[in-house]
C-alpha positions as CSV (number, residue, x, y, z in Angstrom):
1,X,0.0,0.0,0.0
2,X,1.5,3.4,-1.0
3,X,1.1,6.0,1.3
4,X,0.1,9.3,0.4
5,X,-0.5,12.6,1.7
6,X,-2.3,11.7,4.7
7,X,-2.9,13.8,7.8
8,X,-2.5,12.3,11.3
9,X,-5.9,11.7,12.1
10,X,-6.2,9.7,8.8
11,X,-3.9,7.3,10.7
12,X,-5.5,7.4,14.2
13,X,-4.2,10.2,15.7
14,X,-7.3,11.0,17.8
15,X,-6.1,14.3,19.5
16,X,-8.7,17.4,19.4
17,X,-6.8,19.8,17.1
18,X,-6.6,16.7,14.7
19,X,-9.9,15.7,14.7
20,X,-11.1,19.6,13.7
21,X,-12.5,19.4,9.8
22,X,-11.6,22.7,9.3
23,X,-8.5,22.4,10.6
24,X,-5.5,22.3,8.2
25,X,-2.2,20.7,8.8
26,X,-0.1,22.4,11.6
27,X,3.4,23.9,11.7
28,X,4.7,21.0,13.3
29,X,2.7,18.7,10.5
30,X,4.2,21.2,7.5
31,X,7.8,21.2,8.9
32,X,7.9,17.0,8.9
33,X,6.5,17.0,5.4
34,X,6.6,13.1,4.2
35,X,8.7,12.1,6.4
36,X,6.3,9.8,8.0
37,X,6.6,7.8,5.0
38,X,10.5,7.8,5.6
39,X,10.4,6.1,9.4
40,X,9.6,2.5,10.4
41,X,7.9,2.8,13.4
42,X,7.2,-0.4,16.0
43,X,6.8,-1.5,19.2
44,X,9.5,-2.0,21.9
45,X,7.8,-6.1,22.0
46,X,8.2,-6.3,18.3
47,X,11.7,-5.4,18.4
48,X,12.7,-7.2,20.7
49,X,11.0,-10.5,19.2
50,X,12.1,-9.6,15.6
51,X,15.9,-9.4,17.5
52,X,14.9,-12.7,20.0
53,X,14.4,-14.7,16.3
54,X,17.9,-13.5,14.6
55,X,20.1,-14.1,17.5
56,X,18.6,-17.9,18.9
57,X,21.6,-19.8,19.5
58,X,20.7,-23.8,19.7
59,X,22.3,-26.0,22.3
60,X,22.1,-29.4,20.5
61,X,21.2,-33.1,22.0
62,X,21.8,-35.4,18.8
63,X,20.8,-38.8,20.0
64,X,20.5,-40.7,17.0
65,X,20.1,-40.8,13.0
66,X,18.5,-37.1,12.9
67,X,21.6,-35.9,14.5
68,X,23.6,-36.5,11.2
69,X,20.7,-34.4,9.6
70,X,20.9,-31.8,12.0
71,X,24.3,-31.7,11.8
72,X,23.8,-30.6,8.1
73,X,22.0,-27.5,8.5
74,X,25.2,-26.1,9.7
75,X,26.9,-27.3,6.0
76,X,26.7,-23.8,2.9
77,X,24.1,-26.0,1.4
78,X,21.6,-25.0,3.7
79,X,23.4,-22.1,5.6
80,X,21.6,-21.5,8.9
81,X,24.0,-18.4,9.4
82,X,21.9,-16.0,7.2
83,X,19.1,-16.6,10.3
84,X,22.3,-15.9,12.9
85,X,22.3,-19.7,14.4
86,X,25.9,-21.3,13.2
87,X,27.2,-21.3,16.5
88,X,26.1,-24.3,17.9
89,X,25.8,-24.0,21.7
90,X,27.8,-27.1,24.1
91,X,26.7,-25.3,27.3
92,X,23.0,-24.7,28.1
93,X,23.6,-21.4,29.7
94,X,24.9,-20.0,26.2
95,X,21.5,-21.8,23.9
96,X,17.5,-20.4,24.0
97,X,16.9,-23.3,21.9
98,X,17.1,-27.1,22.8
99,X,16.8,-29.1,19.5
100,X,16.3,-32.7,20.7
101,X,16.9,-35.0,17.8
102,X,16.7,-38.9,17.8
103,X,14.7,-41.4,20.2
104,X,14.9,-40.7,23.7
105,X,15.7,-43.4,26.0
106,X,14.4,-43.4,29.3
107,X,18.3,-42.9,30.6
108,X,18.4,-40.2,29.1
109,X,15.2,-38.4,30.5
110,X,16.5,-36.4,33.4
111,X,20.0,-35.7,31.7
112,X,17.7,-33.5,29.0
113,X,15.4,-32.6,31.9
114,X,18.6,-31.0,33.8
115,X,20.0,-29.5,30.2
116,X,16.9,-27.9,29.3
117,X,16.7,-26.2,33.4
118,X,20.0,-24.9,33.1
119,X,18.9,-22.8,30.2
120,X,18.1,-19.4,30.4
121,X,15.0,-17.7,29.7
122,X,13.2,-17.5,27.0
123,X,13.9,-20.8,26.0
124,X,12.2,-22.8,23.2
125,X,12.5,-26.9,22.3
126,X,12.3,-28.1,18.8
127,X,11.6,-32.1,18.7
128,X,13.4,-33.3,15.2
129,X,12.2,-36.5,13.8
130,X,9.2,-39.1,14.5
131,X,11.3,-40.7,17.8
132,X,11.3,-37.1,19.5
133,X,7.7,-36.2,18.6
134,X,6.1,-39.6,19.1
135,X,8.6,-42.6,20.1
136,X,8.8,-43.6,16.7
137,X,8.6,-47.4,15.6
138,X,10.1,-48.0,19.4
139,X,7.4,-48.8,21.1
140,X,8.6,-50.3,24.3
141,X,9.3,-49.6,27.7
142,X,12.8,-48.3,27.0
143,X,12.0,-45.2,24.5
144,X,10.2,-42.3,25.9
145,X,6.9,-41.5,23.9
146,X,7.8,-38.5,23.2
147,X,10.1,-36.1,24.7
148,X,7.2,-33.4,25.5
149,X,6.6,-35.5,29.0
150,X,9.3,-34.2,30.8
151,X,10.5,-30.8,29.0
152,X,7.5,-28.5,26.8
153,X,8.1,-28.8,23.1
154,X,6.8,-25.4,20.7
155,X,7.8,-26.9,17.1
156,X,7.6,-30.6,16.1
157,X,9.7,-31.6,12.8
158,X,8.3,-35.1,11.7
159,X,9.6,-37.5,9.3
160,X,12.1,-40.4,10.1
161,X,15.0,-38.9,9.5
162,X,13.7,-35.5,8.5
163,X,15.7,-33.7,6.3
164,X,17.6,-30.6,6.6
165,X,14.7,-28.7,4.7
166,X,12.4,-29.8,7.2
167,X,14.3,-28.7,10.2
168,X,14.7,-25.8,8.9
169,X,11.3,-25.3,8.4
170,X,10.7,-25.7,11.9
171,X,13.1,-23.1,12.6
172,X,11.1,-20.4,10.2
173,X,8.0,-21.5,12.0
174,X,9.6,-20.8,15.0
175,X,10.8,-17.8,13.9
176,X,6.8,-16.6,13.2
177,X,5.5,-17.6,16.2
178,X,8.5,-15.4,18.6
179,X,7.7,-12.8,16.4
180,X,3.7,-13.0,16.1
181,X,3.9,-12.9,19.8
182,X,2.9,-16.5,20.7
183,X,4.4,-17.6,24.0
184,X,7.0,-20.2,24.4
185,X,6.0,-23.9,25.7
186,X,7.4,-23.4,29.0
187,X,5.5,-20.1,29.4
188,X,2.3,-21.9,28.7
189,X,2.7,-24.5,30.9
190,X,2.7,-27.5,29.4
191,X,4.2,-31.2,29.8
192,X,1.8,-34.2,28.4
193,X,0.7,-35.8,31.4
């Protein structure tokens, strides 16, 4: 949408003077001319979010054949730098986003439990692959059915391995929903009982 000459009440500026019809522009309005088409004007939320989604660093927990695919994203072909990620976090304390990928044995439960405390707020979990999201084909006592009963997951990535492309989808959907606003897991409260 182009913007034209509008005055300030055409743009819900509901001040008295404005609202006058037989009021013209001001001397204030006449000495900033267009340059209300010239500024980007937003929130201090939206900046912050829009600065939250090009500066997540991911702490990784590879614990099976989506790890190799993970692993990837890092590689020119698919270049996760241009959205500020390629530093893959080894301490918790450094990552806002766990990316759990590969089955989950029930070992290794409270080691991710602990990893994912020790991060620092606002933290978000993707779960990469079928195993994370659901247990996969391990349907036994010694996978966990998915990792979202003992740490809140926002993005699932399905597929068995996924690929890169799909991980990274996840990421850009996860992207959205810092910016749109949407609250993280762990703000919302939620482990499947």
């Amino acid at each position: 949408m182009a913007v034209g000459k509008k005055r300030l009440a055409d743009y819900g500026l509901q001040s008295e003077r404005v609202l006058w019809p037989d009021k013209g522009p001001s001397e204030f309005e006449r000495e900033l001319g267009d340059i209300e088409s010239q500024l980007g004007l937003t929130t201090l939320e939206k900046a912050i979010a829009w600065s939250q989604t090009k500066s997540m660093w991911p702490d990784t927990f590879g614990l099976a054949c989506c790890a190799i695919e993970m692993m990837s994203i890092v590689s020119s072909r698919y270049d996760i730098a241009r959205f500020g990620m390629e530093a893959f976090r080894s301490s918790p304390r450094q990552a806002d986003l766990l990316i759990i990928s590969g089955r989950v044995a029930q070992k290794m439960a409270a080691p991710i439990k602990q990893i994912y405390d020790q991060m620092l707020e606002p933290k978000w979990v993707i779960a990469m692959g079928a195993c994370a999201s659901s247990g996969g084909m391990f349907n036994n006592y010694a996978i966990l059915q998915s990792v979202d009963k003992i740490i809140p997951v926002d993005i699932y990535v399905p597929g068995c391995p996924p690929r890169p492309e799909g991980l990274m989808e996840g990421i850009l959907r996860l992207h959205e929903r810092v910016q749109a606003g949407v609250p993280s897991a762990y703000e919302v409260g939620g482990v499947a009982k």
